[in-house]
Structures are given as structure tokens and as C-alpha cells.
C-alpha positions in Angstrom: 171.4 89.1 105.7 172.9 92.3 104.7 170.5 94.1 106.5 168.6 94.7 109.7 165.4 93.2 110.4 163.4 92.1 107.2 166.4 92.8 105.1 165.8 96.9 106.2 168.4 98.7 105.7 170.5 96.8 103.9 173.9 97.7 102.5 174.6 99.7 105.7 176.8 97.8 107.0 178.9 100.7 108.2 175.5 102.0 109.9 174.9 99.1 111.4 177.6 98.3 112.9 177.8 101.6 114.6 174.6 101.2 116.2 175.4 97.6 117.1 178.6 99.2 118.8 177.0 101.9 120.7 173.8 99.9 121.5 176.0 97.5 123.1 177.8 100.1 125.8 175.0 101.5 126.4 173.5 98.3 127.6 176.9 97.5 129.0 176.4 100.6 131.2 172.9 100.2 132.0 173.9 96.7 133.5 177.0 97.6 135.1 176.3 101.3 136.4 172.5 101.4 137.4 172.2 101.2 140.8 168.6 100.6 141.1 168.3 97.5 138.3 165.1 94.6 139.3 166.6 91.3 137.9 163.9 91.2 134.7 165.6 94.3 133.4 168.8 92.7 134.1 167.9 89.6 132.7 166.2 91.8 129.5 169.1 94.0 128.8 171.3 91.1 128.8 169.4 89.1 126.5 169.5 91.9 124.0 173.4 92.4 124.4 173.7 88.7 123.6 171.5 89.2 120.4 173.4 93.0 119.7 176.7 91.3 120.5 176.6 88.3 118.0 175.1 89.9 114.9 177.3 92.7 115.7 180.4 90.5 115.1 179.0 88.9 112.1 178.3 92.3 110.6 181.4 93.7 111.6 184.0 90.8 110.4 182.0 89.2 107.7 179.9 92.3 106.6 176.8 90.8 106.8 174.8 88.5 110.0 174.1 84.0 108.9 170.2 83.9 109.1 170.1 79.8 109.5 167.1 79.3 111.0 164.2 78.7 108.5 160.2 77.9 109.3 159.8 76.0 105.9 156.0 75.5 107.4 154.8 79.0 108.1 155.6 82.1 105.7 158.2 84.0 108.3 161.8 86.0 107.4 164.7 83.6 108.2 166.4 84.5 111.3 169.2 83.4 113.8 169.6 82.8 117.5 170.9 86.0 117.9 168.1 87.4 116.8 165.7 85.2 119.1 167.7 86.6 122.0 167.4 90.1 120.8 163.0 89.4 120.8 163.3 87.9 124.1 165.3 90.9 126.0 161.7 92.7 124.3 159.1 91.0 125.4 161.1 91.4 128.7 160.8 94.4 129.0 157.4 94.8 127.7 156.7 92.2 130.4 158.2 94.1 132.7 156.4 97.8 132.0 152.9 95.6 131.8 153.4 93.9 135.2 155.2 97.1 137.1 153.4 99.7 135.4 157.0 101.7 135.1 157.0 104.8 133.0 
């Protein structure tokens, strides 16, 4: 895949990889600098730097991320575990903002 999600963005790998990078210490700081951090946030941020981290080397040695995982029964993009971890850190934190009503 060449590009983000749903092939968007594609060709930019440059772009990408940039935001991979800065999305990464930015989650790198969140867990390692926040004082105040529940353990589902932790737990979600590190699920998406998992996700950011992998695709982000794929895209950054090989110029593009291996989509291997294919639903041959349902109509759905092919995607990778990365990817799965990236949707789990989300639903996370939309779990989280649901069940804690945080702003």
C-alpha cells in the first residue's frame, strides 16, 4: 500500500513518513511525560504506537507498508496487523471518552 488508509494519499511517502515520525514522539511523550495517564489511555496510546511504529518502518525502508491480511468473504480494503493495532488504540480511546465522559 503506497498510501494511507484506503490507498489515500498515496505516493507520499515522504508525507507519510513524516507524520508517522512525529506521531510517534508525540505518543512517546504522552506515555512517558504525562503525569496524570489512567491505564486505558496508556494502553490506547500504546496500541497506536505499535500500529504508527510498524507501518512507519515499512514506509520508511521499503517505501510503501505489506497489507497481507485479506477478508476474501466480505468486500473490505486489505490491511495488516499494524493497522489492527492502530483501530484498537481508537476504539480505546473512544471507549475511554464514552465511559469517563473526558473532554
Amino acid at each position: 500500500n503506497y498510501g494511507a488508509a484506503f490507498n489515500i494519499l498515496s505516493g507520499s511517502r515522504i508525507l507519510l513518513s513524516i507524520v508517522s515520525i512525529i506521531i510517534s514522539f508525540i505518543l512517546i511523550f504522552f506515555i512517558l511525560i504525562k503525569k496524570n495517564i489512567i491505564n486505558l489511555d496508556l494502553l490506547s496510546y500504546s496500541f497506536i504506537l505499535g500500529g504508527t511504529v510498524g507501518n512507519g518502518i515499512d514506509r520508511i525502508t521499503k517505501g510503501y507498508v505489506i497489507d497481507f491480511i485479506n477478508l476474501n468473504f466480505v468486500n473490505f480494503p486489505v490491511f495488516n496487523v499494524a493497522d489492527i493495532s492502530i483501530n484498537i488504540g481508537l476504539i480505546f480511546i473512544i471507549y475511554g471518552l464514552i465511559r469517563y465522559k473526558r473532554n
